[in-house]
C-alpha positions in Angstrom: 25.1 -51.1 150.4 22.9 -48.3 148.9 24.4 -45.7 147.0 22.5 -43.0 148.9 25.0 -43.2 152.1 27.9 -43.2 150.1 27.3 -39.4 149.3 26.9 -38.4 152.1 29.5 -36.6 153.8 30.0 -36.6 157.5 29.3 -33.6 159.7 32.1 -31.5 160.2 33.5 -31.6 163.7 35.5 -28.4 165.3 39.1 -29.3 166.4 39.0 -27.1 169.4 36.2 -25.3 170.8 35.6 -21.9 171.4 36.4 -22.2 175.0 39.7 -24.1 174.3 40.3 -21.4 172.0 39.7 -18.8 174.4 42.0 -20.5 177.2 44.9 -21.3 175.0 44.7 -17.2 173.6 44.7 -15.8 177.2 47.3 -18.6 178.1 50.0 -17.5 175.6 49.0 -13.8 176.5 49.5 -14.4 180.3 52.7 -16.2 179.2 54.2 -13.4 177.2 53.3 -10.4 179.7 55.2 -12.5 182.1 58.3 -13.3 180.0 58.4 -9.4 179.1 58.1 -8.5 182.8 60.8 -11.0 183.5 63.2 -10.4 180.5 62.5 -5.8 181.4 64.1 -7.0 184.8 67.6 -7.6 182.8 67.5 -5.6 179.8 65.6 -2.9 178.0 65.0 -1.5 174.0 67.9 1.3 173.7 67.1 3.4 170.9 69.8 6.1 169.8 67.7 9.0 169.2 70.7 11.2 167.4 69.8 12.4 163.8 73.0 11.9 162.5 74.1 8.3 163.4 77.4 7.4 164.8 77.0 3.3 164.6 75.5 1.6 161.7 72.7 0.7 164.4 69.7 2.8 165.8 68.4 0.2 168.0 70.1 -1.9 170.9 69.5 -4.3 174.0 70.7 -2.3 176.8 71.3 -4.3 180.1 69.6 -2.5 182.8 72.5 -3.8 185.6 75.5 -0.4 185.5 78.3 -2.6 184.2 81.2 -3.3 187.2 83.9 -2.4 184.1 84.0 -1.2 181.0 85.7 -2.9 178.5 87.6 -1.0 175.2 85.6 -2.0 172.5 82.3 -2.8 173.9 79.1 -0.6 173.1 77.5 0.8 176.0 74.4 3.3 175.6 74.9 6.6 178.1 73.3 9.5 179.2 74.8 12.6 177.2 76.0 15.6 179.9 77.3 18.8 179.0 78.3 17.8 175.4 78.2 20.4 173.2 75.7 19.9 170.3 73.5 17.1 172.7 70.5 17.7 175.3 71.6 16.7 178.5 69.9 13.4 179.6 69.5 11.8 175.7 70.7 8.3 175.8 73.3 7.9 173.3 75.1 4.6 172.1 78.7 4.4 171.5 81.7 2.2 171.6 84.1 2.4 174.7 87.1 3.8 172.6 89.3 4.3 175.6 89.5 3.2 179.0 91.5 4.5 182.1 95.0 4.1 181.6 94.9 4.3 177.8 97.1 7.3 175.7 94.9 8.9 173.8 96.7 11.9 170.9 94.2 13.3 168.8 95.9 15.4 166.0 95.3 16.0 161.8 95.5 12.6 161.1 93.1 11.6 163.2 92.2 10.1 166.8 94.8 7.3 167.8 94.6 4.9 171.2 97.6 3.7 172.3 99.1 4.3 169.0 96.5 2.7 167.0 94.3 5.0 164.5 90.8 5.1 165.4 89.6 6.6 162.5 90.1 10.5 160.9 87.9 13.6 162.0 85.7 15.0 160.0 86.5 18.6 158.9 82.3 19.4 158.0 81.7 17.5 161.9 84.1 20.0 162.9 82.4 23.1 161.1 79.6 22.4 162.2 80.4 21.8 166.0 82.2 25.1 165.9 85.8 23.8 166.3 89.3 23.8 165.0 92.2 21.8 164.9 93.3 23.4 168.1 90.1 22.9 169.8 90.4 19.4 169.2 94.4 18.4 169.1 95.4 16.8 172.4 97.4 14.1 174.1 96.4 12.7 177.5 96.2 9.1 179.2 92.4 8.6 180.2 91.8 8.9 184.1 90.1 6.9 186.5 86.6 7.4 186.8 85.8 8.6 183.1 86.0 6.9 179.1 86.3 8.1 175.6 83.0 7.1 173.8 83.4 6.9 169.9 81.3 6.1 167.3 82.5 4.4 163.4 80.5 6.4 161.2 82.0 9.2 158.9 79.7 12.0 160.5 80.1 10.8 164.1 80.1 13.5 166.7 81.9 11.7 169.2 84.6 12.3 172.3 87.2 13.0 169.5 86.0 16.3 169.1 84.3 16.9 173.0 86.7 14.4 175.1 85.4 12.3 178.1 82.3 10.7 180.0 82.2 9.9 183.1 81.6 6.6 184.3 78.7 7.4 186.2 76.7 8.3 183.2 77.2 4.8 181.3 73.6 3.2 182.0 74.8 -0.7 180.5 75.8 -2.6 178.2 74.3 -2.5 174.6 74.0 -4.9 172.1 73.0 -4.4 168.5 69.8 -5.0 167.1 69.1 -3.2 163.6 
């Protein structure tokens, strides 16, 4: 054996070639344009455009099917309607605080659901929504047709202060993202 093939190294061979390269690229693209189409069928990127947040989240999964019930305690993004302090048609995301049937007594101590504190208002939410405690105090059972959307947040400008949504204005079901 000489030692001038020893040195020398063989040619380096391509693992895939430019044309495999190009087909497995336009593969996986083909493949995820049709998994988005397919997934956007069911759900959508929700984004809560409100300056001052009331979840810890800005960004959900929204379900684009109208829910056939809504359940206390669920998040559900909306469109906002003649709510004072909100253009009509944003999309907001709250929880369902309070569902047809429920008693509802908002007062100084705060917003209760059948009996249960929610949380407290906020007097500076208050000031700046233009309201007093007699704007806001009340006592009613939620109807049919319409829910009390609330958020967690100190600062939330929720139903607490403005009162009910209808159910026609709930677009789906929202899940938290970040």
């Amino acid at each position: 054996m000489s030692t001038a093939n020893a040195s020398v190294a063989p040619a380096h061979k391509e693992r895939w070639s430019k044309t495999k390269t190009l087909n497995i690229v336009c593969g996986l693209t083909i493949a995820w344009l049709l998994a988005v189409k397919l997934v956007g069928a069911f759900v959508h990127l929700g984004v809560d455009p409100q300056p001052t947040p009331c979840l810890p989240w800005r960004y959900f999964i929204v379900g684009q099917q109208i829910p056939d019930s809504i359940e206390r305690g669920k998040i559900y993004m909306y469109r906002a309607y003649r709510i004072p302090m909100m253009p009509n048609g944003i999309h907001v995301a709250k929880y369902a605080g309070a569902i047809a049937g429920d008693h509802v007594v908002v007062n100084e101590q705060g917003i209760f659901i059948n009996g249960h504190l929610w949380g407290p208002l906020n007097k500076e939410v208050m000031m700046k929504g233009r309201m007093t405690m007699d704007d806001v105090r009340a006592d009613y059972v939620v109807p049919t047709g319409k829910v009390l959307m609330l958020g967690t947040m100190p600062n939330t400008w929720d139903g607490r202060y403005w009162g009910l949504v209808k159910l026609d204005q709930i677009d789906g079901k929202a899940v938290p993202l970040w």
